[in-house]
N, C-alpha and C positions, 0 to 999 in steps of 0.2 A: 162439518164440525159435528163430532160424535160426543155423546156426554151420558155418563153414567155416575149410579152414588153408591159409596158401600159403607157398611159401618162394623167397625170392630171392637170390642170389650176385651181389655187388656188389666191385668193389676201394674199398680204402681211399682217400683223398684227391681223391676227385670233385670237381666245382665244383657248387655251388648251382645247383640248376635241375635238375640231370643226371636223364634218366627213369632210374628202377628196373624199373617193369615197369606194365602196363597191368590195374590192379586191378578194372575193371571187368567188363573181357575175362577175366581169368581166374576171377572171383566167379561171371559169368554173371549181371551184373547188368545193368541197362537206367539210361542215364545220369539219366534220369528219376527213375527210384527215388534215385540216388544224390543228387538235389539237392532233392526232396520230402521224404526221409529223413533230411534236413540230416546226411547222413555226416560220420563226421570221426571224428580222431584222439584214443586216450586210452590213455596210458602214463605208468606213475607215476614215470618218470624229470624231472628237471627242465630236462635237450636236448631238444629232438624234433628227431631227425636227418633226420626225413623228414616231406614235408607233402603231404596227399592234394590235387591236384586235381579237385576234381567235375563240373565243366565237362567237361575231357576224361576223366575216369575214369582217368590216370596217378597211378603215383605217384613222388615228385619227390625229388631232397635236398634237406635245407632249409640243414642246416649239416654244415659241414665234420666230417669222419669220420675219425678216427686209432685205426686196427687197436691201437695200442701202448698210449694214452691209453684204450682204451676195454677192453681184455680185456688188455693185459699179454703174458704169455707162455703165455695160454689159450691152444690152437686145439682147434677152429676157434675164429673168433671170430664171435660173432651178439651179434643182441638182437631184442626180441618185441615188438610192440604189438598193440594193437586196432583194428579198425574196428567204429563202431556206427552202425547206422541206427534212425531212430526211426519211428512209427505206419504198420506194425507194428516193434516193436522186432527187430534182427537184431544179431549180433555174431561178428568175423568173427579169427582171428587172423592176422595175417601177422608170419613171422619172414624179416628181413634176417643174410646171412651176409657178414662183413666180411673178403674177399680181402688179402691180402699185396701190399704192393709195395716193390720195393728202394729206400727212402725213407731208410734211416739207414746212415752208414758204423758199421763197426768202432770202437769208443772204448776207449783202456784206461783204469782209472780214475785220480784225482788229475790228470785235466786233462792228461793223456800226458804226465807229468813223469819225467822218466830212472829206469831203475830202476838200481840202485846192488846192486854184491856187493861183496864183501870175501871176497877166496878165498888159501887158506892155499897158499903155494908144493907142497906137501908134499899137496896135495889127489890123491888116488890118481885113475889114468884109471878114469872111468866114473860120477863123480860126479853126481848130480843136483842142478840149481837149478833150481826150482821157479821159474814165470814167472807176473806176476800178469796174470792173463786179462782178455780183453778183453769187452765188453759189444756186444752186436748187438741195438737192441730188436726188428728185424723176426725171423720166426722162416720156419723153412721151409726153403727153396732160399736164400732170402734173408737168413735169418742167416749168423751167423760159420760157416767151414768150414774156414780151413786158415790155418798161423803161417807166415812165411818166415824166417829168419834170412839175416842177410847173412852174405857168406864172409868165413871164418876159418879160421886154424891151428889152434886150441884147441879150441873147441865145435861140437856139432851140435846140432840142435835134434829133439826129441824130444814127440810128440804124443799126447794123451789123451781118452778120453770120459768123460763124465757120467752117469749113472743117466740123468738127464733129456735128456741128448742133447748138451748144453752139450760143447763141447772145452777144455780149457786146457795148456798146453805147459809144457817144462822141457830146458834148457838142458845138454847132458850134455858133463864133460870127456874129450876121446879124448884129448888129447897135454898131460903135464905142464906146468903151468908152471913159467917162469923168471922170476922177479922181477929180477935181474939183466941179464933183457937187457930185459922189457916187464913192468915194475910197475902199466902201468896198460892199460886194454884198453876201446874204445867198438865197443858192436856194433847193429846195426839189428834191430830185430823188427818185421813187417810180418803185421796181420790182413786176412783176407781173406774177400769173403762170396761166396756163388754167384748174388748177384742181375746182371741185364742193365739198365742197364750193370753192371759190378762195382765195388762202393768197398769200401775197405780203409783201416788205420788205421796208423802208425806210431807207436814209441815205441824210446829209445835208453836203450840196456843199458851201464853203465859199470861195468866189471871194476877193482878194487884187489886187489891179488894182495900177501897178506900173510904174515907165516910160518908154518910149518908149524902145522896144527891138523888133525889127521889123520882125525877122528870126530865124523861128526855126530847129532844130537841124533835120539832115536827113540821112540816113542810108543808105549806099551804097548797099547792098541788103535787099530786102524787106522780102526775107525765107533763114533762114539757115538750113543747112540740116548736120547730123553728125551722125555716128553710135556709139558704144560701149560695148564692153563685158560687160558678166554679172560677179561680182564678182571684177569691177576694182577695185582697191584701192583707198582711198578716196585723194585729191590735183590732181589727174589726169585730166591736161587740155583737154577739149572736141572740143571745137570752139572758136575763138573770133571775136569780133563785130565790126562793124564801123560806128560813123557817124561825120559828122561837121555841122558848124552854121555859117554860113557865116556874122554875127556878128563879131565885135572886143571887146576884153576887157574883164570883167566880162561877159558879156552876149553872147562872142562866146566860154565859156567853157562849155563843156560838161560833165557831169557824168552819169553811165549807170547802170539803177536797172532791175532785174527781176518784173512782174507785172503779176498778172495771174496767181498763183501759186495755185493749188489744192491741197487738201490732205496733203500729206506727200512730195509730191513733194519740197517744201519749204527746208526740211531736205533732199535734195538729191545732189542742186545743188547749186553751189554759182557764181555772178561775181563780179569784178574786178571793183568799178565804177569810174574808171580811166582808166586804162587799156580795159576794155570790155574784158577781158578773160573767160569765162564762165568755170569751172571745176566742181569734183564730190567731191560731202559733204559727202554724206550718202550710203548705202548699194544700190547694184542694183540688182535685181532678176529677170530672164528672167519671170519665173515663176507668180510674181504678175503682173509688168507693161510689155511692150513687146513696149512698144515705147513712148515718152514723146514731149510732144507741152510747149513749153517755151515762151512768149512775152517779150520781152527785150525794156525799154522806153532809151532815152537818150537826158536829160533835161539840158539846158542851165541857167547859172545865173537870165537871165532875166523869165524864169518861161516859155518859151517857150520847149514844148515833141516833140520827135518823136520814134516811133515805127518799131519795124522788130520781125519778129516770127523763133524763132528756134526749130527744131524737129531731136530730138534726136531716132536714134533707135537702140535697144536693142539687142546682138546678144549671143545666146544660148551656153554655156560652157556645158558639161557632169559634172554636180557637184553634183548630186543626184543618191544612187545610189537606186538597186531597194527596194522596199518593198514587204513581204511576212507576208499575212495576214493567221491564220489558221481560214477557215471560218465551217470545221468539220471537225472531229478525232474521229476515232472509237478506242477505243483501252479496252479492249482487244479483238480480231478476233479470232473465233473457227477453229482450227488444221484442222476443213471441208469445212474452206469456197472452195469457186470455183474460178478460176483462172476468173480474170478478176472483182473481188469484189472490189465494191470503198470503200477505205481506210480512205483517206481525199482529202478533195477541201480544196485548195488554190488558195486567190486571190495576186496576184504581179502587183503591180505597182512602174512608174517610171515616176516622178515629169518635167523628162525634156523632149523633142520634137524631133521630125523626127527620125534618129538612134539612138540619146542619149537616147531616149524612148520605143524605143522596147528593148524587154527581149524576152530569152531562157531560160529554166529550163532543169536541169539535177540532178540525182541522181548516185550511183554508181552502174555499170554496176555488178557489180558480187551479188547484193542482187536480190530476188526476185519479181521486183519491176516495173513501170515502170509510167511515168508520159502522162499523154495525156492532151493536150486543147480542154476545152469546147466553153464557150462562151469567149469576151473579155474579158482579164486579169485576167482569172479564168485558173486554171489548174486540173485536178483529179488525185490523185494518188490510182492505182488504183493495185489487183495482180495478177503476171505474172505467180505464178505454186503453185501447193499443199502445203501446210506447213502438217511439220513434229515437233511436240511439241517435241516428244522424243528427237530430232538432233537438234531442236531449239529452246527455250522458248523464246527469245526475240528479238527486230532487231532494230537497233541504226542506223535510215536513213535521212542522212542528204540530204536536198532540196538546191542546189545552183541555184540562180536566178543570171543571167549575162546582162547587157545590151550591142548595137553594139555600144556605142559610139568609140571615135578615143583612147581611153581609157578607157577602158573598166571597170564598176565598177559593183560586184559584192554581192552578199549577200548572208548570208547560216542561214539556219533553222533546227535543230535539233526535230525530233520523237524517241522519244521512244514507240513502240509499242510492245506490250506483247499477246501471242498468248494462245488463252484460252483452255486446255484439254479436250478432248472430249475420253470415254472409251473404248480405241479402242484395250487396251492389256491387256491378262488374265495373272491372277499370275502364275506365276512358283517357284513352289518346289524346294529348292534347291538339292533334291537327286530323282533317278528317284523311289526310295523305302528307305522306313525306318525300322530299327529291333534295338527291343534294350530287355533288360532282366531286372527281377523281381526278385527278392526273395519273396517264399509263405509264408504268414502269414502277410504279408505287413499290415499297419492301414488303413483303409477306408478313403482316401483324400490322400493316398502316389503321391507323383510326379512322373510320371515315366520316360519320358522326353517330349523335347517339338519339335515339328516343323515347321520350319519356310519356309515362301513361300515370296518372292517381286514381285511387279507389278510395270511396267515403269511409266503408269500412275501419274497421280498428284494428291494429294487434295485426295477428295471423293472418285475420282477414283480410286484411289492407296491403300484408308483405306479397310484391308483386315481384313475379318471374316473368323473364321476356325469351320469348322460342322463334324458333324461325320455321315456319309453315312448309306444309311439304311438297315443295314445288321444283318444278325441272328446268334446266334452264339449257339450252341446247342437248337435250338427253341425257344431260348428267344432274344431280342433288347441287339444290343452291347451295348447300353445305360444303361444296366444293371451293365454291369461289368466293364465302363471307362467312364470319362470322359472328355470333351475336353473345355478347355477355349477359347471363342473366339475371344478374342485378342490377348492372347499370344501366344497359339497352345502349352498350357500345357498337354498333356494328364496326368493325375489323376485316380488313382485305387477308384472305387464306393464301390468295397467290397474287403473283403481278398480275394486271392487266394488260392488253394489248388494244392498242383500239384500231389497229388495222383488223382484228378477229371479233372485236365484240364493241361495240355502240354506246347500249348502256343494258344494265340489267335491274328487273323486278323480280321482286319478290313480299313476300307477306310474312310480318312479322305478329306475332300473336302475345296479348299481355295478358296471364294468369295469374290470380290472388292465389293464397295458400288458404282458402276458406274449405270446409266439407259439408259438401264437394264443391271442388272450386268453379268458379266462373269466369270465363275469358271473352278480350274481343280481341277483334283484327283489325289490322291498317294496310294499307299498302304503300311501298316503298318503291321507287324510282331511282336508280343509281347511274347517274350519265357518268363516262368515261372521257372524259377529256384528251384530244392528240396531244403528244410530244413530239418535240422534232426527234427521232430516235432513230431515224432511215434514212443513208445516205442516200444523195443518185446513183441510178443506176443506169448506164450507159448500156444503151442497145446498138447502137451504131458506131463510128466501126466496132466489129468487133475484138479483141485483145486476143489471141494466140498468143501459146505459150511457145510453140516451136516454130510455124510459120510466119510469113514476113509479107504485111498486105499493107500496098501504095497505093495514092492515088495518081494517077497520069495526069500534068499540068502539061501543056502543049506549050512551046515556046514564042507561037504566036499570039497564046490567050491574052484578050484583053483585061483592060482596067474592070474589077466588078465582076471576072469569071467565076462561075459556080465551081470550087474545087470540088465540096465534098460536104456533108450538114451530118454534125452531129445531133442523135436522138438520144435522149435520156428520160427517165423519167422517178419521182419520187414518189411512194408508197404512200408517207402521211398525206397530212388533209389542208386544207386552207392556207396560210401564205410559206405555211412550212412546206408545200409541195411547189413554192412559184421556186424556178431554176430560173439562174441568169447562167452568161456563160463566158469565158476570158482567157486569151493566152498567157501560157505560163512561162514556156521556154521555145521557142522554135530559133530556126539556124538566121536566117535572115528578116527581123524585125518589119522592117519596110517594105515586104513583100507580101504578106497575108493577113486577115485582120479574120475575127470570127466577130459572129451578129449576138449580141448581148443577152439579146431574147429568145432567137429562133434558130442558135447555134449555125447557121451557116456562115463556110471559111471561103472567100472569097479574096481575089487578087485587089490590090490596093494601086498596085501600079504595073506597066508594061514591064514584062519578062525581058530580061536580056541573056548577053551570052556571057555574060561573069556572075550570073546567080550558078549556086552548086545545084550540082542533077539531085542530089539527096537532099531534100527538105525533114527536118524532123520536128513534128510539130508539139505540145504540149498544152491540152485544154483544161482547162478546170470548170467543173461542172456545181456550181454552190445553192443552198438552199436559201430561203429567205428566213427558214428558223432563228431564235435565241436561244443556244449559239446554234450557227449557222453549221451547217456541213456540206463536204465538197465529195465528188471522187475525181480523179485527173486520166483525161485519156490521152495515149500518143498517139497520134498521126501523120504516117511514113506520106508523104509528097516527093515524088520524082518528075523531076523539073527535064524533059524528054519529048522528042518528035515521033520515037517510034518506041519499039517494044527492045527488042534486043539490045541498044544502047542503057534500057534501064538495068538490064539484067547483067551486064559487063558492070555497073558502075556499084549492085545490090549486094553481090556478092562477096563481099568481103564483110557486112553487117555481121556485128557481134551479138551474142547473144543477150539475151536481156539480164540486167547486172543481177536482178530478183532472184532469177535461178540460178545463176551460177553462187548468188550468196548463198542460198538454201541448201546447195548440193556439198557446198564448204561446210556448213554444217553438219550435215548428216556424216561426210567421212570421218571429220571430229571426233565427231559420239562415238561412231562405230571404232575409231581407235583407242580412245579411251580405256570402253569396255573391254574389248579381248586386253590391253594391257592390264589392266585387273584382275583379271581371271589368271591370268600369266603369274601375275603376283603372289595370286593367291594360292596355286596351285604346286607354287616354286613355295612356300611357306610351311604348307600343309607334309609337303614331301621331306624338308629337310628335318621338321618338326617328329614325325615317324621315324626317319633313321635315326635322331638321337633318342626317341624311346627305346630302340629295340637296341642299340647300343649299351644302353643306361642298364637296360632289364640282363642282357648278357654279359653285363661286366658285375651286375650284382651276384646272379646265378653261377656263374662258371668261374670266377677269380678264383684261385685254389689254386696251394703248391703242389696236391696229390691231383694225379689223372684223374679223372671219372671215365670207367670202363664199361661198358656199356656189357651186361653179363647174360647169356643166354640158355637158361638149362637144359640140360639133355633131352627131358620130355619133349620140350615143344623146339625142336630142332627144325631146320628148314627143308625139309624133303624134298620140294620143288624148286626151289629154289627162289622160292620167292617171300620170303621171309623167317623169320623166326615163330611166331607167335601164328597159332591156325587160324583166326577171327583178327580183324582190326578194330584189336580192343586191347590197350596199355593202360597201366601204370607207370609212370614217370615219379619216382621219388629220387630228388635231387639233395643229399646234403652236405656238406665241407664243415671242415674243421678252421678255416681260416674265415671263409665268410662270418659278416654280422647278419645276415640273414638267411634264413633256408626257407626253401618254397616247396609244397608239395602241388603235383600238379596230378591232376583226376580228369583223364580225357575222355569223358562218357560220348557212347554212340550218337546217330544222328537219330534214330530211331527211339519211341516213346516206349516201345511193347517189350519191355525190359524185365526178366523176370530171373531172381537171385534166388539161384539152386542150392547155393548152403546157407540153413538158417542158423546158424554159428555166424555169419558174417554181418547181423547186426550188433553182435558184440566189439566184433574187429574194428568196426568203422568209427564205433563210440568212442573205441580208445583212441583214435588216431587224432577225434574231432577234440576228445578233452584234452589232446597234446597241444593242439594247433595256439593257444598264448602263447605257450613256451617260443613256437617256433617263429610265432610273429612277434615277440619283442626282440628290437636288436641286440638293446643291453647286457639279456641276461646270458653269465657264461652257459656252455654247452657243458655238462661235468659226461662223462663215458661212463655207463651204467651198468651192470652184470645183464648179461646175457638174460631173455625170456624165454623160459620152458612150451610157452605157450606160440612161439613163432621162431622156429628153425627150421634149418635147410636140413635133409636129410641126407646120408653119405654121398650120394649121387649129384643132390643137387649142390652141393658147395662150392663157391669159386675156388676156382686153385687153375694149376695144369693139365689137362686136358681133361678134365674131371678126377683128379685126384681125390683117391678114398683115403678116410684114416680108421683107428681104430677105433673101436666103438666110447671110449672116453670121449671123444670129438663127435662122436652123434648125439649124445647126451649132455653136451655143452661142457663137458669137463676139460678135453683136451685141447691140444697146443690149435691155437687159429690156422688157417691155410695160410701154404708158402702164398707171396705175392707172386701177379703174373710174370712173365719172361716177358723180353720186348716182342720175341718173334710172334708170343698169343696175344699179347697188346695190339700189335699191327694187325694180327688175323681179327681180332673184333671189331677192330676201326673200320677194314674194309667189309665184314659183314654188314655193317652198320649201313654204311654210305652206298651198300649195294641193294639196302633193304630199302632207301630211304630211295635213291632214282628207281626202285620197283614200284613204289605204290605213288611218285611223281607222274608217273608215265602212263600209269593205270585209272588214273581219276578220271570218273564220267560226271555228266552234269546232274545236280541232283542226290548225287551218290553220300555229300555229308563228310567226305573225306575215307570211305569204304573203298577198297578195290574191287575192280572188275570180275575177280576171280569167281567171285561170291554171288551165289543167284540171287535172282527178287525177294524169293522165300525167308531168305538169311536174314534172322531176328538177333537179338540178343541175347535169347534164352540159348545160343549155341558157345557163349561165351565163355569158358569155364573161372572159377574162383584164382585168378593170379595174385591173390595177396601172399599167398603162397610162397611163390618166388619173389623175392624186392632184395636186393644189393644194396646197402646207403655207402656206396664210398666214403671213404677216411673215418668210418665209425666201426667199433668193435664189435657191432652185432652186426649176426645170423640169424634170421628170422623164417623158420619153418612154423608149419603146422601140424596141430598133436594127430596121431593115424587116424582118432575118432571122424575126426572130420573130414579126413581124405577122405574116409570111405561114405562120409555121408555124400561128396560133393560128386564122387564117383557113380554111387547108387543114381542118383538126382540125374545126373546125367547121360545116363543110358534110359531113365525114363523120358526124359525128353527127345532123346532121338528117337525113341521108336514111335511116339507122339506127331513127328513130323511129318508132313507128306516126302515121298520118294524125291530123288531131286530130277531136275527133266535132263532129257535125254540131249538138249542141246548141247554142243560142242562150245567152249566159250574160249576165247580167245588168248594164248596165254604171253603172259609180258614178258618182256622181255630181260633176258639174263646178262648181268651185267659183266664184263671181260673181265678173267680172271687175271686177279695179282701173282707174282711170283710169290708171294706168302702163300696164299691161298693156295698153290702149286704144290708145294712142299706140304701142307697140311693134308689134301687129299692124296697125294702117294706114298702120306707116312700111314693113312687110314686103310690108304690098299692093302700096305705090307702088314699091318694088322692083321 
């Protein structure tokens, strides 16, 4: 506990904001500390005049400051607070002194209402009137200092002090009055204070000058003096007063007023003004006043005062008891702190003086506790030994604050303070080992049981995780074969068991808190495996063939009790699941063979004769003692024989066993099944293809006009093996009758495509912006004029034998080509169908639909621009291209061949020519005659 004091001088009436002084700076603190420390303010008033900023380390006004409102007519005037910083706890006290300023004029009381006399003509010079004094709440330079009276004939004014320093004036006659000549008299009184600027008060003096009354009234002591507890009840006579007037008549009666009254004093005290008894009105607190100054006047008929001061003092009761402020509280404290940790500070105070104002603190001796003082009226509580969470989570400590008065008054404060867990205990298992059992065959997620562990700990600490330890369990991770949940400590079977392969299995399962760092223990776990009857017999003797046929030889002489043959079996599981008994199931002759229960041997029951059959077929059932039980059944071939060969005449005709031949029934099932489904499917698949290609050639080719298959003159077939040099088409199919037309684009097989006229991504644009047209069926077909931009030129136009026209018809002006004759119809059809069994016959594997004509080398780039030539039967256009572009596609293509390597010198195989038509006859010897 760190403690320091500072003191600061401030004027009264500041504005909010205004710095005080730089708390940081003069602490010699580091702003850091101050805002880690969460500093701050704690004063058990219910203002805070002032608010620390942490940020800058100033401190600030918070609210407005009134020197008068806050101390009266104390000076100086201050007040105290604290500053505390917290981990480590510091406290610091800073007191503000609150400066004067000339804030309030001079006031006389009753709201500066005229003061009024009544003065006896016959009033001798040198009289005193007593003037009721003015109130200055600021004090200082800045209180009241001086009266002025305005000028007159009559009066001077005449000035006085106070014990306390306070002035008040009186009114003194130098020159008699005349009521006859001024019965009535108005005079100014003007207070005045020493503050910059200076204010001052007025208040107007009106003289009634009445007849002689020559003796004023006088007070047999001039100071009363009187004490009085605080909290008297209020009619409680204090002092009474005295004076007389040595006057008769009206003008020697007396009545007796309070004058002079400050504050709240007015409401405290009352007198008698007949009597002069002076009592209590109002409340008295040792605590605000601590002593009271009274002026008592006592005025006669004829308007003659006199004056005497009463001082009342005030005497301290124990009527308060203490106060207990929590100025910090840790709560919750970790189970580790160290003895001697502050807890909380508390401030206690007590409102009343000398004994009644000291305080002791105590708490109760059997907690772990203990209280110390720091600085004034602060305490620490602070602790006295180890806490134990486990033995104690919580501590209910009540703070009794006593003071010494003669009556002692007390006060008590209640903590709840709660002690935070820290992970100081590992779980414990509740067994120091666990075993539990299984039946084999269990399903994979079986439960097997679960184990459970608790930790004293709390919270986090206490939250226990359960692991399974890392252990091996035939070479493999126990994790293979268990499970463990780690919240509930379910162990879970991951696979079935067997317990012909595994016994039982350990492993170690580990239970960890979620504390930091956690703490864990271990158990060990045992997991027996319990048999199931899960394994039938297994018969070793005889053995079962599947294709051969094994007897045993009964002799026809054997007796009663002969050993045929002993069946051996045996069963895998354990205990009475592995005892075998043993019984016939089916054999031929009942009363001839019996088997032994136990020890499976078949033995004769009675003497062989010669009407038992040579083929005995025996049937044994081999059973377990399990629940439920299991069997396997073995046959047992018995030939009832003297010798060998008679067995084999009578074996021979033994059928095969009904097992296989049912098996072998099934498998040719399946296997016919299947290929008929395939058959099905394949009869499906095919007829489904012929009516596509049906469908697709009845949409394409329906049309009342031919479609002629047109071949221009350039690309003639030289070799006869087709039209076109490259196997590269355009196929543009359209009709007048169809509701659809299809363009078809048979691009190469090859990727290395390179397009020698670049004019031809114009062509292709427009054919692409046509293709809605040609794919809705609805829309009619309307025959358009002819395009400038794709004609056939004289040479290339269909007609007869390439009929020319005149140049109106190469410019698209002239009359269309005649239609072909039948005899150039038939010569294209068969060119056609001689082109189509040439590149039939020519396809290699691989090829993409190319002919063989064509080397490896052969790309695409040899391909020339055939948009050139395209025919649409039954449409009015002829579609060539403008020269520009021949010659570009020309140019293009003598660059590319000479680009290309030479072609090789191998010989390639050439296809074959297909027999010519008697069309075709007549076309080449009309070509001769040419």
């Amino acid at each position: 506990m760190v403690g320091g004091q500072i003191r600061y001088s401030i004027p009264e009436e500041m504005k909010k904001g205004s710095v005080i002084g730089n708390v940081a700076q003069d602490l010699g603190l580091d702003l850091k500390r101050l805002r880690s420390g969460r500093a701050r303010i704690v004063t058990g008033e219910n203002v805070h005049y002032t608010e620390l900023n942490t940020d800058k380390g100033i401190l600030v006004v918070n609210e407005r400051i009134d020197r008068e409102q806050l101390c009266g007519e104390v000076t100086p005037c201050s007040f105290s607070f604290e500053v505390i910083l917290e981990n480590p706890i510091e406290l610091h006290r800073i007191t503000v002194e609150v400066l004067d300023i000339n804030d309030h004029a001079p006031v006389f009381p009753k709201n500066n209402k005229p003061i009024r006399f009544e003065i006896s003509e016959s009033a001798v010079v040198g009289v005193q009137f007593p003037l009721q004094s003015a109130e200055d709440l600021d004090v200082g330079q800045n209180a009241l200092q001086d009266y002025v009276l305005s000028p007159n004939d009559n009066f001077i004014l005449r000035q006085h002090a106070n014990p306390d320093g306070s002035k008040y004036a009186e009114i003194v006659l130098q020159k008699p009055l005349d009521r006859e000549q001024r019965p009535h008299l108005t005079l100014k009184l003007i207070a005045v204070d020493g503050g910059t600027p200076q204010r001052s008060g007025t208040v107007t003096i009106d003289v009634t000058v009445l007849d002689a009354n020559d003796n004023s009234p006088v007070f047999n002591q001039s100071v009363y003096k009187s004490s009085v507890t605080e909290n008297t009840l209020k009619g409680t006579r204090i002092v009474t007063v005295n004076a007389t007037d040595a006057d008769s008549g009206s003008y020697g009666t007396v009545t007796y007023t309070l004058s002079n009254m400050k504050g709240s004093t007015a409401d405290i005290f009352t007198i008698d003004e007949n009597t002069g008894t002076m009592s209590v009105s109002g409340q008295i607190d040792y605590e605000k006043d601590r002593k009271y100054e009274v002026r008592v006047e006592a005025k006669d008929q004829g308007g003659l005062t006199g004056t005497s001061k009463v001082i009342v003092d005030v005497m301290d009761v124990n009527d308060n008891a203490p106060v207990i402020n929590i100025m910090s509280f840790s709560s919750p404290v970790s189970e580790d702190a160290r003895p001697g940790t502050t807890i909380a500070v508390l401030n206690v105070k007590d409102a009343d003086s000398d004994k009644n104002g000291q305080i002791k603190c105590s708490i109760d001796a059997k907690l772990p506790f203990k209280i110390e003082s720091s600085i004034t009226n602060y305490y620490n509580l602070i602790s006295d030994q180890y806490f134990d969470r486990e033995t104690g989570t919580e501590y209910n400590i009540t703070i009794t604050a006593t003071d010494f008065g003669i009556a002692p008054l007390s006060t008590s404060k209640k903590l709840h303070l709660k002690i935070s867990d820290v992970n100081d205990n590992a779980p414990i298992f509740h067994k120091i080992s666990y075993s539990a059992h299984v039946t084999e065959n269990n399903p994979p997620g079986f439960s097997i049981f679960a184990v459970s562990a608790k930790d004293s700990d709390w919270n986090q600490n206490a939250r226990i995780s359960y692991l399974l330890g890392d252990t091996q369990v035939g070479g493999n991770p126990v994790s293979t074969y268990v499970s463990l949940n780690s919240e509930t400590g379910v162990l879970s079977a991951v696979r079935s068991f067997d317990y012909e392969q595994m016994k039982q299995l350990e492993l170690v399962v580990i239970a960890q808190d979620g504390g930091s760092p956690p703490l864990s223990s271990n158990v060990s776990v045992k997991i027996l495996i319990q048999d199931q009857n899960d394994n039938p017999p297994q018969v070793l003797y005889p053995v079962q063939t599947g294709g051969s046929l094994v007897a045993e030889l009964v002799p026809r002489s054997a007796d009663v009790g002969y050993l045929v043959t002993k069946v051996v079996a045996v069963d895998v599981d354990s205990g009475q699941n592995a005892w075998l008994s043993y019984k016939l199931q089916k054999d031929t002759d009942r009363a001839l063979f019996e088997v032994g229960s136990q020890n499976g041997e078949i033995r004769t029951i009675r003497q062989v004769t010669d009407k038992d059959a040579v083929k005995q077929r025996l049937s044994v059932i081999v059973e377990d003692n399990g629940q439920p039980s299991r069997s396997a059944t073995v046959v047992v071939n018995v030939a009832v024989a003297d010798s060998f060969p008679e067995v084999l005449s009578e074996f021979t005709d033994f059928t095969h066993d009904k097992e296989y031949n049912d098996n072998l029934t099934f498998y040719l099932v399946l296997a016919l099944a299947v290929i008929s489904f395939l058959f099905i499917t394949c009869v499906v698949v095919i007829i489904s293809m012929k009516i596509y290609r049906w469908r697709q050639s009845r949409v394409l080719y329906h049309s009342n006009l031919p479609v002629i298959p047109y071949y221009p003159p350039r690309y003639s077939d030289t070799l006869g093996t087709g039209t076109l040099q490259h196997v590269y088409n355009y196929e543009v199919c359209r009709t007048t009758d169809s509701r659809k037309s299809d363009c078809k684009f048979n691009g190469a097989g090859s990727q290395n495509v390179l397009i020698m006229d670049p004019s031809a991504t114009g062509t292709m644009q427009r054919i692409q912006s046509e293709k809605s047209i040609l794919d809705e069926p609805d829309s009619p077909l309307e025959q358009k004029p002819p395009n400038n931009d794709w004609r056939f030129t004289q040479g290339q136009r269909p007609g007869p034998s390439g009929a020319t026209g005149g140049p109106e018809v190469a410019m698209g002006t002239g009359p269309w080509p005649q239609p072909p004759t039948e005899a150039e119809q038939l010569q294209a059809l068969m060119a056609a169908a001689n082109e189509v069994s040439e590149a039939t016959g020519t396809l290699g594997p691989g090829t993409m639909g190319l002919s063989t004509r064509y080397s490896p080398q052969f790309t695409l780039q040899h391909v020339p621009d055939y948009r050139q030539n395209v025919y649409i039967p039954g449409s009015t256009a002829t579609l060539t291209s403008n020269p520009q572009q021949q010659q570009q596609q020309a140019t293009a293509q003598q660059a590319a061949q000479q680009a290309l390597p030479p072609p090789q010198a191998s010989a390639q195989p050439e296809p074959p020519k297909a027999a010519q038509t008697p069309a075709s006859k007549k076309k080449s010897t009309k070509k001769e005659k040419k």
